[in-house]
Each structure stands twice: as structure tokens, then as C-alpha cells.
C-alpha positions as CSV (number, residue, x, y, z in Angstrom):
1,X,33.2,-15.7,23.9
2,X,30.3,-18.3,23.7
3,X,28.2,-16.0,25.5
4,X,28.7,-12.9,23.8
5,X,28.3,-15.4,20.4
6,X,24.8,-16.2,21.9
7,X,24.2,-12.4,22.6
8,X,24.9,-11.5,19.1
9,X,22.6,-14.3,18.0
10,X,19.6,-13.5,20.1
11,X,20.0,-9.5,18.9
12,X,20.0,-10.8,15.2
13,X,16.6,-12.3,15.4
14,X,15.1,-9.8,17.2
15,X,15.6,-7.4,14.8
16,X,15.1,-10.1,12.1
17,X,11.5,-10.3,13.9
18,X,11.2,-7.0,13.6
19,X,12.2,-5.9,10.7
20,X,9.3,-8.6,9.2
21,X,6.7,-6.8,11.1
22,X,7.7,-4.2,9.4
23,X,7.9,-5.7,6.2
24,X,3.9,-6.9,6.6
25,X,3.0,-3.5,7.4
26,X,4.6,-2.0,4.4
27,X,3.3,-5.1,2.2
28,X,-0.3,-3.7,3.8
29,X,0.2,0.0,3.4
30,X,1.0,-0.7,-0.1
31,X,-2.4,-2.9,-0.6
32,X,-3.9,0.0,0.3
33,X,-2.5,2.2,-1.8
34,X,-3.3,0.4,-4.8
35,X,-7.0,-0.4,-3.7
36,X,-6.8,3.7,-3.1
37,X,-5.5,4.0,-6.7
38,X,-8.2,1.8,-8.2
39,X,-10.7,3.4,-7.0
40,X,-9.4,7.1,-7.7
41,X,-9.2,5.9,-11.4
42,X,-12.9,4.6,-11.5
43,X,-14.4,7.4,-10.1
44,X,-12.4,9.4,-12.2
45,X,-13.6,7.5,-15.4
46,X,-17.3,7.9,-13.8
47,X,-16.6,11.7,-13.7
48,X,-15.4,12.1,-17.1
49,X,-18.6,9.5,-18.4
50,X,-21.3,12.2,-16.5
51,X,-19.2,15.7,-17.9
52,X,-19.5,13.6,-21.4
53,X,-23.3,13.3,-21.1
54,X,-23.6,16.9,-19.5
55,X,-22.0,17.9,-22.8
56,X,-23.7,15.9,-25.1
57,X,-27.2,17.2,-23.8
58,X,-25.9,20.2,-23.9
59,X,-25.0,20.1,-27.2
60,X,-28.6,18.5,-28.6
């Protein structure tokens, strides 16, 4: 019984070890994503600035 108690034990923080390295990667991935985001939503507002100035010239 002891032994199978310490089996159980040693299998619980294995996957407790692994289930945090999979915790940090998804804490990264989602880093990322927002970095990603951020920069989508710049370049986006640096898009819409140049069509803006396209139309005002246009439009002189």
C-alpha cells in the first residue's frame, strides 16, 4: 500500500511539472498574441492616416 501511495505521489507531480510547462508556454503564446495584436492595430491606424492624406490631396 505504502508503495503504491508513493507511486501515486511521484505520478502527481509529474504531471503537476508538466502541466506548468505547459502553462508557461500558453502564458508565452498568449504574449505573443497580444504583442501580434498591437502591432496589427498600429499599422492599421498608420494605413488609415496615409488613405486619409491620399484623400485629402486628392480632394485639394
Amino acid at each position: 500500500m505504502v508503495d503504491r501511495n508513493q507511486q501515486l505521489a511521484a505520478l502527481a507531480q509529474k504531471n503537476i511539472s508538466a502541466n506548468l510547462t505547459r502553462t508557461d508556454l500558453g502564458v508565452t503564446l498568449v504574449r505573443e498574441a497580444g504583442e501580434a495584436i498591437v502591432d496589427i492595430q498600429n499599422n492599421s491606424a498608420q494605413v488609415v492616416e496615409a488613405i486619409g492624406n491620399v484623400t485629402q490631396r486628392l480632394a485639394d
